[in-house]
N, CA, C and O atoms as a Maestro MAE file, in Angstrom:
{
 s_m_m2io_version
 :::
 2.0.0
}

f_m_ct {
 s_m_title
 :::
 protein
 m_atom[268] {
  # First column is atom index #
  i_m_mmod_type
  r_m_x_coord
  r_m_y_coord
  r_m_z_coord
  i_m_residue_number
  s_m_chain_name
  s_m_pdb_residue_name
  s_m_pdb_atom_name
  i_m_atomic_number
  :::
  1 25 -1.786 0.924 8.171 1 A "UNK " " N  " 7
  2 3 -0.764 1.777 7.598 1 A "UNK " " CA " 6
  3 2 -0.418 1.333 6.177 1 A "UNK " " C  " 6
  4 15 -0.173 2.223 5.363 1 A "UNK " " O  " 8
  5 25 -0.376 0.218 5.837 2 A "UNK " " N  " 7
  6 3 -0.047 -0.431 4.751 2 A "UNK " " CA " 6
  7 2 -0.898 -0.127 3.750 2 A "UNK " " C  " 6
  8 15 -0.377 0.275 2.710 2 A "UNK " " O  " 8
  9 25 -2.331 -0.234 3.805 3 A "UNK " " N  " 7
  10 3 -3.375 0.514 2.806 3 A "UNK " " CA " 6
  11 2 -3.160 1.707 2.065 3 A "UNK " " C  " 6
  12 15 -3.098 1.940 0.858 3 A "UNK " " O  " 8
  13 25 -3.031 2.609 3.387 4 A "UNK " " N  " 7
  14 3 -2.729 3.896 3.233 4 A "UNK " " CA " 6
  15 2 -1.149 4.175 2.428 4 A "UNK " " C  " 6
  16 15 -0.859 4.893 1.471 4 A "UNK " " O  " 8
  17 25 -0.676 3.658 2.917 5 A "UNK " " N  " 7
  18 3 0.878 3.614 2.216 5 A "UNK " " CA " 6
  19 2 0.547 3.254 0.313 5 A "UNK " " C  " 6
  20 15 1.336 3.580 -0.573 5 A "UNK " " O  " 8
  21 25 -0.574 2.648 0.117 6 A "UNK " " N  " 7
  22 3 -0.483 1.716 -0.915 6 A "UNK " " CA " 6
  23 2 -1.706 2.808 -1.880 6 A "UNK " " C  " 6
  24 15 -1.628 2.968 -3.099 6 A "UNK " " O  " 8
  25 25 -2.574 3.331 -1.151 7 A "UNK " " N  " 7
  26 3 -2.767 4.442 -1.774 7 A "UNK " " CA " 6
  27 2 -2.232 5.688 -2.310 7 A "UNK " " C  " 6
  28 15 -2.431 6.263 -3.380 7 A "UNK " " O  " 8
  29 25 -1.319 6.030 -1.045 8 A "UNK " " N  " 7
  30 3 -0.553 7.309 -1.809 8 A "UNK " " CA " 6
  31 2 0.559 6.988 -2.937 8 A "UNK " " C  " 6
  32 15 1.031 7.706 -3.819 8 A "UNK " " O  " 8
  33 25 0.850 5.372 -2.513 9 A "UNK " " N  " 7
  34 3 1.640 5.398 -4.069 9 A "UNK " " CA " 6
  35 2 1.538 5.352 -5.179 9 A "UNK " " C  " 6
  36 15 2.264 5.530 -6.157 9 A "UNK " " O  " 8
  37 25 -0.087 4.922 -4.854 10 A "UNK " " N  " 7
  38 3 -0.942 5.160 -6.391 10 A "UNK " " CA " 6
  39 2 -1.063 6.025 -6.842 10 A "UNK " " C  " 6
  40 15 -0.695 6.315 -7.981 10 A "UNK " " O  " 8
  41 25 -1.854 6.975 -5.747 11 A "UNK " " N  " 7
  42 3 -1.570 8.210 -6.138 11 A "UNK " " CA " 6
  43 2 -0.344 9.196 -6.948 11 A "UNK " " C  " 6
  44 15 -0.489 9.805 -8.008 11 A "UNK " " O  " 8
  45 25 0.550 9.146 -6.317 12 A "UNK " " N  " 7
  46 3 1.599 9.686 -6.641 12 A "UNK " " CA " 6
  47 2 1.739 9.410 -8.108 12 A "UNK " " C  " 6
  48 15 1.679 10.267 -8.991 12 A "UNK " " O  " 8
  49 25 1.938 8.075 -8.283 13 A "UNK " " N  " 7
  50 3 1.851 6.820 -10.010 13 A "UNK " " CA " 6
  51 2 1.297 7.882 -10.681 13 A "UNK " " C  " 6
  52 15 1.878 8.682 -11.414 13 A "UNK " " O  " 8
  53 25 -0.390 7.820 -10.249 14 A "UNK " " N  " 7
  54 3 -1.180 8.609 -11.521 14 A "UNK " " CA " 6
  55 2 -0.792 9.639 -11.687 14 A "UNK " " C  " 6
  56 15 -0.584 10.002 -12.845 14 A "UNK " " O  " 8
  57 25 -0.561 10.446 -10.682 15 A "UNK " " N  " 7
  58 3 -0.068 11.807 -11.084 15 A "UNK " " CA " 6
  59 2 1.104 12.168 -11.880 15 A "UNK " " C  " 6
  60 15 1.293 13.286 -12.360 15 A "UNK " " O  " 8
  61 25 1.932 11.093 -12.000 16 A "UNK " " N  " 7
  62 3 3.400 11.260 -12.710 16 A "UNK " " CA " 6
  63 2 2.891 10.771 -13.956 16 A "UNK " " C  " 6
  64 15 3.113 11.601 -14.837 16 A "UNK " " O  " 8
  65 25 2.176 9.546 -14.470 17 A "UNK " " N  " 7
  66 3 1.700 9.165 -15.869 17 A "UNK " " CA " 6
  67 2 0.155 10.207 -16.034 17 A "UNK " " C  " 6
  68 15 -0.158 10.184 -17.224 17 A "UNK " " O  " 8
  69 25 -0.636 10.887 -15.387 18 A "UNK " " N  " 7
  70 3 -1.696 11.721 -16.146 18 A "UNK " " CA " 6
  71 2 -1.774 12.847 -15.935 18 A "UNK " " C  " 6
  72 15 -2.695 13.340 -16.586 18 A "UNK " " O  " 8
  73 25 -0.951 13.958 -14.971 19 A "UNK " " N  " 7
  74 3 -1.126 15.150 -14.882 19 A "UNK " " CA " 6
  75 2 0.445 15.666 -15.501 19 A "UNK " " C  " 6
  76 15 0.246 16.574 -16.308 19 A "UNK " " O  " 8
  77 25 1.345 15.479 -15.415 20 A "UNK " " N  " 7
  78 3 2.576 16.056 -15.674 20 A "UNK " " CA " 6
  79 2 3.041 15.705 -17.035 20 A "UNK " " C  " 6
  80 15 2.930 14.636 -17.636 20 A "UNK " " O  " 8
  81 25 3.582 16.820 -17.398 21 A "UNK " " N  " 7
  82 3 3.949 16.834 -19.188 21 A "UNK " " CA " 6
  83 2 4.979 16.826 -18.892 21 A "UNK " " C  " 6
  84 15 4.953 17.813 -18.156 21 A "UNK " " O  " 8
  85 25 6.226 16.399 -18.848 22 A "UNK " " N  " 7
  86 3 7.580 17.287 -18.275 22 A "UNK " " CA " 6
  87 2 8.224 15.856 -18.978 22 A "UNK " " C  " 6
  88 15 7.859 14.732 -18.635 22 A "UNK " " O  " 8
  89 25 9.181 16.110 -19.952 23 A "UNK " " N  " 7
  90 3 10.085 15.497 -20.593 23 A "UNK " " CA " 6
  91 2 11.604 15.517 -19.816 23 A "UNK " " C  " 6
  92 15 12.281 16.529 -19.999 23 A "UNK " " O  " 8
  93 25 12.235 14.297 -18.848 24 A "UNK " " N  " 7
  94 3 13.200 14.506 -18.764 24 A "UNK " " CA " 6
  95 2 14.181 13.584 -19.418 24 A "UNK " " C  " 6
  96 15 13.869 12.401 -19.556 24 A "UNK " " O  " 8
  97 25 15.324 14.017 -19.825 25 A "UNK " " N  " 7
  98 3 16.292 13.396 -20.176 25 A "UNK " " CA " 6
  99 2 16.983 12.208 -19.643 25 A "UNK " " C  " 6
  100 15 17.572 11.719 -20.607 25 A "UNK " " O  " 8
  101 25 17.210 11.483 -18.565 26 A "UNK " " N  " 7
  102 3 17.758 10.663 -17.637 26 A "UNK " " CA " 6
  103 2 16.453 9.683 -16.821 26 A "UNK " " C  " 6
  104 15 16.680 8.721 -16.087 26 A "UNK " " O  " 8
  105 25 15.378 10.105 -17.099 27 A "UNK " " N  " 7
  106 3 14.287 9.677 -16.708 27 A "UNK " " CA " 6
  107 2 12.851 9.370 -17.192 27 A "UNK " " C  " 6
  108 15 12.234 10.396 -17.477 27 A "UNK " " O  " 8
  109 25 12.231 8.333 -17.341 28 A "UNK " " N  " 7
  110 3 10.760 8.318 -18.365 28 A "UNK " " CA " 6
  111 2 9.852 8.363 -17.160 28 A "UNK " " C  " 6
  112 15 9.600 7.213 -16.802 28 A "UNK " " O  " 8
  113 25 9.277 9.263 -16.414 29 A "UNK " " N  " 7
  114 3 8.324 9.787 -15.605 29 A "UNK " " CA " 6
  115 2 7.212 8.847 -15.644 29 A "UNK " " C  " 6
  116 15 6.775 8.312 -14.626 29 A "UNK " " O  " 8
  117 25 6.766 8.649 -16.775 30 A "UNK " " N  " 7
  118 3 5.678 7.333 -17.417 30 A "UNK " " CA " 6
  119 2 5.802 6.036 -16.515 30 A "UNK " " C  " 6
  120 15 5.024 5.478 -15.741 30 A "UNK " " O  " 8
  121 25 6.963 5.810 -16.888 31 A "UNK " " N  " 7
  122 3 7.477 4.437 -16.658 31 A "UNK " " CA " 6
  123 2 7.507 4.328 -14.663 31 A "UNK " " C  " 6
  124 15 6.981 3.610 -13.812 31 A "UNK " " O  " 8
  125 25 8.196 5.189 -14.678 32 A "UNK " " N  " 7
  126 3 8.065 5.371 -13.052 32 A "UNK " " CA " 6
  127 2 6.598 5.656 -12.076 32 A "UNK " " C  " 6
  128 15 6.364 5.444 -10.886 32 A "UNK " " O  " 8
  129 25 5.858 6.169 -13.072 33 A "UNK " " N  " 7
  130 3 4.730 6.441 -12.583 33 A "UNK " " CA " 6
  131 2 3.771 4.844 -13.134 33 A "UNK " " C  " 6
  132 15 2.690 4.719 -12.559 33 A "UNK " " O  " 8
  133 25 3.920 4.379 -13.557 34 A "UNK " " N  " 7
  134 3 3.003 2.970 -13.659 34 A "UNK " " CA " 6
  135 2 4.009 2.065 -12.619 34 A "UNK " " C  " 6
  136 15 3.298 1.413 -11.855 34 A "UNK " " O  " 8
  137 25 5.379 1.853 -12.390 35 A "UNK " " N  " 7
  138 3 5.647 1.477 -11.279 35 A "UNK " " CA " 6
  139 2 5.442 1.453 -10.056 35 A "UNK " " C  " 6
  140 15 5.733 0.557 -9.265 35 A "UNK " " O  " 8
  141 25 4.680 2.933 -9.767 36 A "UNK " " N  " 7
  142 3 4.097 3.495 -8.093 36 A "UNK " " CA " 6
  143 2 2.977 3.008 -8.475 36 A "UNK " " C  " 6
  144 15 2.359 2.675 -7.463 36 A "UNK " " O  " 8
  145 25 2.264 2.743 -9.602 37 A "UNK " " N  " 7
  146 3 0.917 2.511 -9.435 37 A "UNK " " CA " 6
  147 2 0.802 0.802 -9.386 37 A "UNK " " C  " 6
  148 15 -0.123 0.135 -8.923 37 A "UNK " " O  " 8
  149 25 1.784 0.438 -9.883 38 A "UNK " " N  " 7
  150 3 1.260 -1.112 -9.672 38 A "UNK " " CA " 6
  151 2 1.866 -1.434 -8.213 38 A "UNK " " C  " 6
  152 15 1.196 -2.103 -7.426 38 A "UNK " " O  " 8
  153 25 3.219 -0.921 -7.841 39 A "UNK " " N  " 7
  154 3 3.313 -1.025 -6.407 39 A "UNK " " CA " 6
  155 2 2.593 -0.394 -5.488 39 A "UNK " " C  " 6
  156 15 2.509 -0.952 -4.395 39 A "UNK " " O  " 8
  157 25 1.919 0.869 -5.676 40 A "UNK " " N  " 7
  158 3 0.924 1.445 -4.478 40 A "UNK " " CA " 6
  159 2 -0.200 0.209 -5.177 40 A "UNK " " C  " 6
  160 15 -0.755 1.102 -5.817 40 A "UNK " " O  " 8
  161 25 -0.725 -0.629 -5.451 41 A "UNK " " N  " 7
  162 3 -1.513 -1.699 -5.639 41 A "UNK " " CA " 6
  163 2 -1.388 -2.383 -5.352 41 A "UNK " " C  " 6
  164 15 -2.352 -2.926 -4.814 41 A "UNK " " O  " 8
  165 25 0.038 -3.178 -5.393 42 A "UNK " " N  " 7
  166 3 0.203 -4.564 -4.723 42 A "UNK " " CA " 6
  167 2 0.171 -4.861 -2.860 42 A "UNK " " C  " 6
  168 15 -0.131 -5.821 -2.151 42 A "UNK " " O  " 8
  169 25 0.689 -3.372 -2.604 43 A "UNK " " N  " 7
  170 3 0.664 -3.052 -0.888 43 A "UNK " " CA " 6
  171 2 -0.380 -2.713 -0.060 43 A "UNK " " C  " 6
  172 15 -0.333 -2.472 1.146 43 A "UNK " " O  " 8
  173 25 -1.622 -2.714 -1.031 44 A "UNK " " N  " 7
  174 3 -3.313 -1.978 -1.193 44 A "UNK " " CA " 6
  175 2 -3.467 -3.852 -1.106 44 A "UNK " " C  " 6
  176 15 -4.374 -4.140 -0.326 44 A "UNK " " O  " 8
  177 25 -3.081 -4.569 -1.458 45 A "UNK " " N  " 7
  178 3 -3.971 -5.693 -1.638 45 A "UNK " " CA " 6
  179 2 -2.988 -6.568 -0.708 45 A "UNK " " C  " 6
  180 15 -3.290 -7.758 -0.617 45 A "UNK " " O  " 8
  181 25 -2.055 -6.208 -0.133 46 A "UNK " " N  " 7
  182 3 -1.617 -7.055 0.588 46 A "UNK " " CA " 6
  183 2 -2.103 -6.137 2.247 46 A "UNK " " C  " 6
  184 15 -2.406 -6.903 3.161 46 A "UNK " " O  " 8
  185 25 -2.146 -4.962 2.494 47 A "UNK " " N  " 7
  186 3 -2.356 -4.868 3.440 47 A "UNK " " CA " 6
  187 2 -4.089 -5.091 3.410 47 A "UNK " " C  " 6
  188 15 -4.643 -4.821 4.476 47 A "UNK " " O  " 8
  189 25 -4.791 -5.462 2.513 48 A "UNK " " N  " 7
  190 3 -6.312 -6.302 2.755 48 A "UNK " " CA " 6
  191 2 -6.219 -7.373 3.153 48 A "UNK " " C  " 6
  192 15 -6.905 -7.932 4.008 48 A "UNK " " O  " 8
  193 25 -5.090 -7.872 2.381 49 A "UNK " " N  " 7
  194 3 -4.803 -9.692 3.074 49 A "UNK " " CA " 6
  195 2 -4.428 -9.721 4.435 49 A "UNK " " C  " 6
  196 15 -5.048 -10.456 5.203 49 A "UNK " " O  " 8
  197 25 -3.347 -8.907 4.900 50 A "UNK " " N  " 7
  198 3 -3.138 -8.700 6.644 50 A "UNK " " CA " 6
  199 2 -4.695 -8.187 7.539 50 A "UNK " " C  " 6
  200 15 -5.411 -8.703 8.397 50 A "UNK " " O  " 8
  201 25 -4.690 -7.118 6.899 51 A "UNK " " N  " 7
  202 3 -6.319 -7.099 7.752 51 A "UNK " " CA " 6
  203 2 -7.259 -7.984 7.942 51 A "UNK " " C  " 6
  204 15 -7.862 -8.076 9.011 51 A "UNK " " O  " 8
  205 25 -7.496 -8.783 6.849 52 A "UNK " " N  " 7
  206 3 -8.414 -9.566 7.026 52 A "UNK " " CA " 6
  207 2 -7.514 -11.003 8.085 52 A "UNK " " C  " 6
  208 15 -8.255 -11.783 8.684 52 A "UNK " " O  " 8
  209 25 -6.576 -11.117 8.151 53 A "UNK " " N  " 7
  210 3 -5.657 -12.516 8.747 53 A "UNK " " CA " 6
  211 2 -5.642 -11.671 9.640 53 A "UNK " " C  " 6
  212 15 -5.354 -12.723 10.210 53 A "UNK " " O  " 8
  213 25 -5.653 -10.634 10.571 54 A "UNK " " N  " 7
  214 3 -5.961 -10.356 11.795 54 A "UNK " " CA " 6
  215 2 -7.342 -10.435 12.749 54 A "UNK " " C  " 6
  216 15 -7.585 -10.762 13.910 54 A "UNK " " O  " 8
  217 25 -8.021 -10.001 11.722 55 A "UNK " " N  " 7
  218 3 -9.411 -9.820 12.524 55 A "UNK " " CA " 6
  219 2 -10.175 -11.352 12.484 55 A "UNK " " C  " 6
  220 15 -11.218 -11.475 13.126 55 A "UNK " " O  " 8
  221 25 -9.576 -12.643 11.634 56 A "UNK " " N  " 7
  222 3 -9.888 -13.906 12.070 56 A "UNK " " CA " 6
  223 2 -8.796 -14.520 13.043 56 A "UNK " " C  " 6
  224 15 -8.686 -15.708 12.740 56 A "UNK " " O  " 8
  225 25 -8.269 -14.320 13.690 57 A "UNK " " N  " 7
  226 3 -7.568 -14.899 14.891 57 A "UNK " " CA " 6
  227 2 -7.701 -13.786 15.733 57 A "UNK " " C  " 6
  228 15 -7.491 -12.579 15.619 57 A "UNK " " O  " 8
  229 25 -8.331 -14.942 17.085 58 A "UNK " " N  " 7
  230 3 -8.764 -14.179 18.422 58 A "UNK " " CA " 6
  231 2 -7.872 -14.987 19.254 58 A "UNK " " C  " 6
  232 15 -7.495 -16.151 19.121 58 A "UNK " " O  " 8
  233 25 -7.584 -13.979 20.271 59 A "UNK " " N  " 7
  234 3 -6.816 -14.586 21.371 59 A "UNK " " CA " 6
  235 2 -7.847 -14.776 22.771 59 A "UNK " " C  " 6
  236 15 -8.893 -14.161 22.975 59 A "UNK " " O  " 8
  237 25 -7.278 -15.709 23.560 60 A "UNK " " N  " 7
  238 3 -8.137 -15.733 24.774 60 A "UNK " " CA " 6
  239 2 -7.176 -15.593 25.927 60 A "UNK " " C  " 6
  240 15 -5.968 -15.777 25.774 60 A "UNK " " O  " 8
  241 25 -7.682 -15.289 27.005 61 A "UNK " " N  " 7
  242 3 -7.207 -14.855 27.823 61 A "UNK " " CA " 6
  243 2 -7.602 -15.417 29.069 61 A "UNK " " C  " 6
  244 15 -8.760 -15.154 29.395 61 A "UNK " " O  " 8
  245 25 -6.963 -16.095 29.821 62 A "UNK " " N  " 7
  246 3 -6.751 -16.751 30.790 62 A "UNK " " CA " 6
  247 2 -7.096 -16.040 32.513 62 A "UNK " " C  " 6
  248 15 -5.941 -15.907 32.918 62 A "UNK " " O  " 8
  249 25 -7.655 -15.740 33.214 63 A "UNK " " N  " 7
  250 3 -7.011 -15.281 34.141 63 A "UNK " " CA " 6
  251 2 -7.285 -16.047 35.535 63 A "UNK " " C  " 6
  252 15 -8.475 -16.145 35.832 63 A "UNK " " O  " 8
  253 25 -6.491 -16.517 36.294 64 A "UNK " " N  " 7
  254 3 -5.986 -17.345 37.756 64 A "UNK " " CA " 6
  255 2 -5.592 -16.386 38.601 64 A "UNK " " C  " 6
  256 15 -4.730 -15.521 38.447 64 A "UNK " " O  " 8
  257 25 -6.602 -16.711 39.905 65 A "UNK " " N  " 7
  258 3 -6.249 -16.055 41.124 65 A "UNK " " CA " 6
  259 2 -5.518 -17.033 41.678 65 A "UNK " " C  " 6
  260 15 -6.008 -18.153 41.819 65 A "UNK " " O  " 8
  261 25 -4.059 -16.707 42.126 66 A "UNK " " N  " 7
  262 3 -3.558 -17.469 42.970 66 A "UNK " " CA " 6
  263 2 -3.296 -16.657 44.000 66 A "UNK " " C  " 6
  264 15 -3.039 -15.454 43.946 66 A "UNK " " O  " 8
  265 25 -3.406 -17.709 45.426 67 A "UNK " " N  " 7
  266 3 -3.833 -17.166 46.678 67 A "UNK " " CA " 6
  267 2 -2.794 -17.721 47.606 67 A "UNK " " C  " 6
  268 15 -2.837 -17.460 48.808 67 A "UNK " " O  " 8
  :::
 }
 m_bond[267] {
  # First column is bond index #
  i_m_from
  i_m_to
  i_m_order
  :::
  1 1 2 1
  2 2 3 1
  3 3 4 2
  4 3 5 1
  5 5 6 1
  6 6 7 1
  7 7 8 2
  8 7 9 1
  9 9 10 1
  10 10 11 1
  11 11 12 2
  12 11 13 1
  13 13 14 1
  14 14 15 1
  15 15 16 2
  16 15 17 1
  17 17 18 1
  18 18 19 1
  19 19 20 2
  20 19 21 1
  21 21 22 1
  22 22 23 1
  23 23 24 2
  24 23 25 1
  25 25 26 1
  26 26 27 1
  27 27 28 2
  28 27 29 1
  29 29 30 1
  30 30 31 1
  31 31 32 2
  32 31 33 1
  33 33 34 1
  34 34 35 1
  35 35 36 2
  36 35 37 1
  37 37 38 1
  38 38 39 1
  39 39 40 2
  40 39 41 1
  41 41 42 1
  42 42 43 1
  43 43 44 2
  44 43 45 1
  45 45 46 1
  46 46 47 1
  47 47 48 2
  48 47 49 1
  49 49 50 1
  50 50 51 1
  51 51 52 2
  52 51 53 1
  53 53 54 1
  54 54 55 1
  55 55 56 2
  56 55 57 1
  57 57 58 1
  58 58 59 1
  59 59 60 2
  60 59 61 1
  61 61 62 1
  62 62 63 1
  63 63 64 2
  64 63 65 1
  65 65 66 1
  66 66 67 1
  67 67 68 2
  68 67 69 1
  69 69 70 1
  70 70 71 1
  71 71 72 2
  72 71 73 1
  73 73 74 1
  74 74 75 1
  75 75 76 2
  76 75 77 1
  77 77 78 1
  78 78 79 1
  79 79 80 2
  80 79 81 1
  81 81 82 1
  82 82 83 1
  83 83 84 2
  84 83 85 1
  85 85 86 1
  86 86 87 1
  87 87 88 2
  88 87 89 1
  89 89 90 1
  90 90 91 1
  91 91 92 2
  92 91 93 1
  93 93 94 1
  94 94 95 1
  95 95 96 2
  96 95 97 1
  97 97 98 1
  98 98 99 1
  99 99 100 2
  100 99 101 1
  101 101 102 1
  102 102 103 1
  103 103 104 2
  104 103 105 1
  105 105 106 1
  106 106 107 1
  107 107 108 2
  108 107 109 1
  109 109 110 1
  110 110 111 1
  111 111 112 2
  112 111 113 1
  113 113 114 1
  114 114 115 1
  115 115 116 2
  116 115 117 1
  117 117 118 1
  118 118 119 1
  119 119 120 2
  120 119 121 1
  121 121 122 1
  122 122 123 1
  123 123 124 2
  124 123 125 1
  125 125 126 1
  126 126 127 1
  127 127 128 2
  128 127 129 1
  129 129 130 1
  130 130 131 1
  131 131 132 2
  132 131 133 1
  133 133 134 1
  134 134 135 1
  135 135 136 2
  136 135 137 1
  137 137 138 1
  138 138 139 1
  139 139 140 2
  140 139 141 1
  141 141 142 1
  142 142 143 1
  143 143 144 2
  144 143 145 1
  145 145 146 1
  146 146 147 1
  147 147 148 2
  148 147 149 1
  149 149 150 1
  150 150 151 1
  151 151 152 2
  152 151 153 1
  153 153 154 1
  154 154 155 1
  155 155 156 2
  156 155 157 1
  157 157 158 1
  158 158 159 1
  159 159 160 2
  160 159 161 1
  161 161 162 1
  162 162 163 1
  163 163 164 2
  164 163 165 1
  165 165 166 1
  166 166 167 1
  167 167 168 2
  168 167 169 1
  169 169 170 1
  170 170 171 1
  171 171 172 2
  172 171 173 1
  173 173 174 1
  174 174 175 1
  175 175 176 2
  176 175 177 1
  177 177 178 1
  178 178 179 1
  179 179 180 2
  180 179 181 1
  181 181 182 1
  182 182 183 1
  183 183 184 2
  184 183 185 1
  185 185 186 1
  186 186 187 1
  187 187 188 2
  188 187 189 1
  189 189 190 1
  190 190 191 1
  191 191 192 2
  192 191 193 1
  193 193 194 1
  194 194 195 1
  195 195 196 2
  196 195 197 1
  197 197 198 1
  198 198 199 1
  199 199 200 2
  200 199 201 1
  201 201 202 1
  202 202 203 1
  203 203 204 2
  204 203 205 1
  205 205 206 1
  206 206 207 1
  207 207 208 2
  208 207 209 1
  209 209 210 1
  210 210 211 1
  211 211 212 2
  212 211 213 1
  213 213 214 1
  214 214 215 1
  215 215 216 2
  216 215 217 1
  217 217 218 1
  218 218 219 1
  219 219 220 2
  220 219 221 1
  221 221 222 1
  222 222 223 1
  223 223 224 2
  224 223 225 1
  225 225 226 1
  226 226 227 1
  227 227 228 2
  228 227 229 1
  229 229 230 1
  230 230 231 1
  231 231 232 2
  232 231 233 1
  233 233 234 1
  234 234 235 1
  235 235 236 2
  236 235 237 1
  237 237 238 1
  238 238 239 1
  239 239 240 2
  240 239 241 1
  241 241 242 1
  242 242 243 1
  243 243 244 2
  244 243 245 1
  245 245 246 1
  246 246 247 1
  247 247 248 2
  248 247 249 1
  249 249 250 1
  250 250 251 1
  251 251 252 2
  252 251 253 1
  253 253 254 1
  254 254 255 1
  255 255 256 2
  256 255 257 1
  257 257 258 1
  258 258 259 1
  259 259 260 2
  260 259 261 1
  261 261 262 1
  262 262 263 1
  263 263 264 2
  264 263 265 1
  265 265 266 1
  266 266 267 1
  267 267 268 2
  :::
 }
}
């Protein structure tokens, strides 16, 4: 989920700094949009770091018949 999360915020980023012209007054769209993009990045590279720290620890499993 975290990948995915970390993509669409990139997404979103680029789209606010390279498709939209829109000048607002109270807001630099720019600025906010390189913010989603370095945060949809940092959550892109941290949910690689969780994936990968999952799939090296295995659990084992025990099982006892008691009679």
């Amino acid at each position: 989920m975290t990948i995915g999360t970390g993509v669409v915020l990139f997404v979103i980023g680029a789209i606010l700094v390279f498709a939209l012209n829109i000048q607002l007054d109270w807001v630099d769209l720019d600025m906010v949009g390189y913010i989603l993009m370095a945060a949809g990045a940092l959550v892109f590279i941290i949910g690689l770091v969780l994936l990968v720290a999952r799939r090296g620890r295995s659990d084992t499993v025990v099982e006892r018949d008691v009679i």
